[in-house]
N, C-alpha and C positions, 0 to 999 in steps of 0.2 A: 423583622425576623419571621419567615414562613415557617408554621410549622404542621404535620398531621399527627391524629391520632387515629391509635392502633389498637383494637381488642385482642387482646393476646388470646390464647386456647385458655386462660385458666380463668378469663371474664374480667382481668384487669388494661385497663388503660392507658395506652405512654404515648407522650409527647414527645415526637423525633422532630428535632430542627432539619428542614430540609435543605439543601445545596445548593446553591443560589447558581446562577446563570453564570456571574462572575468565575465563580470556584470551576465549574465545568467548564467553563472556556480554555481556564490558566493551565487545569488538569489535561486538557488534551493538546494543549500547545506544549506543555512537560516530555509530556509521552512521542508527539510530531517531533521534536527537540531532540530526544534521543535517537528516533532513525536517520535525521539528519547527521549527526556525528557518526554512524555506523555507516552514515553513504563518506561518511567523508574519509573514515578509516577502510573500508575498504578497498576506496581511490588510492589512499595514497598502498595498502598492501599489494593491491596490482601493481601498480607500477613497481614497485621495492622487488617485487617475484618477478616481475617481467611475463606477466601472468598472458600467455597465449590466448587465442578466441576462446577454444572449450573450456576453458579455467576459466574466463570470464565469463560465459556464460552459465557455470557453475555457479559461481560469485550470484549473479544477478538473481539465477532461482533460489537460490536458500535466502537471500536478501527480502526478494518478493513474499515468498514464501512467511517469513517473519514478521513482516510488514500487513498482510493477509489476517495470520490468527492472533497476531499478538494481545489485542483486546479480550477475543474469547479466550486464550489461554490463562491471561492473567487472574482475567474475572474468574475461572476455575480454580488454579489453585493456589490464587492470594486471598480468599475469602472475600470476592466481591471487588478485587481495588486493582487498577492497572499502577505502575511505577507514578505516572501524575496523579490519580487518585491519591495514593499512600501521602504523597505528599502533600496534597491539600486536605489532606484528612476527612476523608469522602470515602464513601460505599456505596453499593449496589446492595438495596432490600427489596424483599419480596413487598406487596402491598400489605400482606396479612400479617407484615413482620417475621416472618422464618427467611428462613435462607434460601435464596432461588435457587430451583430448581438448574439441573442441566439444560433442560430444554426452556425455560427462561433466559438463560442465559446464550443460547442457540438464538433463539429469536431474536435478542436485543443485538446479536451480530451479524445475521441473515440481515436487516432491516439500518445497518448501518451502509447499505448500498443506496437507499433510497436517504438517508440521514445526512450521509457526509461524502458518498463515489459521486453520484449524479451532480447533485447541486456544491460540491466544492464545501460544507457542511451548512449553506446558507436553510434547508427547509430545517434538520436541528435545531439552529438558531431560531429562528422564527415559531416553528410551534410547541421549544422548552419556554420561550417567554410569553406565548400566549397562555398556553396549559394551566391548569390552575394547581399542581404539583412538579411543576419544570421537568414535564418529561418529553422526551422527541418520541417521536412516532415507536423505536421500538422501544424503550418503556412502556407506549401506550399499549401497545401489541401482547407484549411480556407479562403487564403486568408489573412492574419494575417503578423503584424511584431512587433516588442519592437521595442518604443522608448524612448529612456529619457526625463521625466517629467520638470527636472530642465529648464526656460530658457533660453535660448541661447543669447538672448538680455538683458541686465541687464537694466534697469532705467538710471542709471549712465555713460552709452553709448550711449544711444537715441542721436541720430543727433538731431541738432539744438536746444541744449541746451542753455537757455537764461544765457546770461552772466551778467545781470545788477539786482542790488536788484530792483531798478523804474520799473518792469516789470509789467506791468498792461493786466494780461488775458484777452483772447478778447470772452471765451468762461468760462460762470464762473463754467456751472457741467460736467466739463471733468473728474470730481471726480469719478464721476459714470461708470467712462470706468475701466475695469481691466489692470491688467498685460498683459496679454495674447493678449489685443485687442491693447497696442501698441505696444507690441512685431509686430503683426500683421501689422500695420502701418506703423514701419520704413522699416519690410522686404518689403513692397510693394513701399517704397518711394527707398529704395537700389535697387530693382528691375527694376524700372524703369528707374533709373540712370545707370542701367547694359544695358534694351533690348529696350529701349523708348518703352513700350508698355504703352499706354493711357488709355487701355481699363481696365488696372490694375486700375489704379490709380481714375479711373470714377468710378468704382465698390466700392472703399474700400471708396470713399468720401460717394458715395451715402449711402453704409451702415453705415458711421460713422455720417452723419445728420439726419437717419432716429433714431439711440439708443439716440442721445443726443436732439432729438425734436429741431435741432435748422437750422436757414437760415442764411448763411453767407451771410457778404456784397456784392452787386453786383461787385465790382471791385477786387473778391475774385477766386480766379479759386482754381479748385478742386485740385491741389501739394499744392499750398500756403494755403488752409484752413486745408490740412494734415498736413503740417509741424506746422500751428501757434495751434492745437491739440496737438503734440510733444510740444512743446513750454511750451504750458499751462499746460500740464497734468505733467511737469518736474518743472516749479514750482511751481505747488501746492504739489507737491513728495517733492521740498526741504523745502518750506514753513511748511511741516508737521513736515520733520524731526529738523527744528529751533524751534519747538514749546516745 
């Protein structure tokens, strides 16, 4: 499992699994797949219309034309993912971890002429498996890498899972926090169990009392108000699924 890490702006650390060679290949053979079917449905609409030359060559440009941006369109307004992406559950991320830009996203399609027009997608192939983050050339250009959406931290693995049904939350709208933000919470509480870094762990409180509007008790430090967040936010996850 490849994976990098990433300083986020607030000075914490995350571990993205990155998107294996495989997954990129499946994902554009998905996406190749569906303009196949779209040539094959508009074969058969011609013929059914008795579609004249200018009709077909109508056909052909909006066709072309699809076939052209559909990558970059996707990548704008599906949040990073063309239709095979989504479905291999793969993304488009900046390196810095935000969300690429437009013109990241420009690039990585400008450069899909030299990726997959010229070479048929043989240099792609060749320097995503060399790269030491499986990027082709316009990633490398961009700035850009795939990573898998699914994550990495399940609910059901969260450290410091409460073991007693008497568990009485110390924080009652942990409801309000997502998946994503305690994914984000235990890697900074693993992390600091790996490098003692404090400055992690002051950050990801401070942001985690600023979303939830709330002040721990004084005799609370900022690991212990992380964890009793784990805590609460695992059972009010299992309390939902009792319900």
């Amino acid at each position: 499992m490849q994976t990098i890490r990433i300083t986020t702006s607030q000075n914490i650390d995350i571990d993205y699994e990155l998107a294996g060679l495989g997954e990129r290949i499946v994902a554009s053979l998905i996406d190749f797949g569906i303009f196949i079917l779209i040539a094959i449905l508009c074969a058969i609409a011609g013929v059914s219309l008795h579609a004249e030359d200018v009709l077909g060559v109508v056909f052909i440009f909006i066709y072309a034309a699809l076939y052209v941006f559909y990558d970059l369109a996707c990548e704008v307004f599906m949040n990073g993912q063309s239709v095979g992406k989504k479905v291999m559950k793969i993304k488009v991320m900046s390196l810095d971890g935000s969300q690429p830009r437009l013109g990241q996203y420009l690039l990585r399609w400008l450069f899909r002429i030299i990726d997959f027009g010229v070479s048929g997608g043989a240099v792609a192939l060749v320097v995503a498996a060399i790269s030491e983050k499986v990027q082709r050339i316009g990633d490398l250009v961009a700035g850009t890498i795939l990573i898998k959406t699914e994550l990495r931290t399940k609910i059901e693995h969260v450290a410091f899972r409460p073991a007693f049904n008497d568990y009485q939350p110390v924080f009652a709208n942990v409801a309000e926090l997502s998946e994503q933000d305690i994914e984000l919470i235990n890697e900074v509480i693993n992390s600091y169990i790996k490098t003692g870094n404090n400055v992690l762990v002051y950050n990801m409180a401070l942001r985690t009392k600023e979303r939830l509007g709330v002040t721990p008790p004084e005799n609370m430090n900022d690991m212990r108000f992380l964890q009793t967040v784990l805590k609460d936010y695992a059972f009010k996850a299992t309390e939902t699924e009792d319900i």
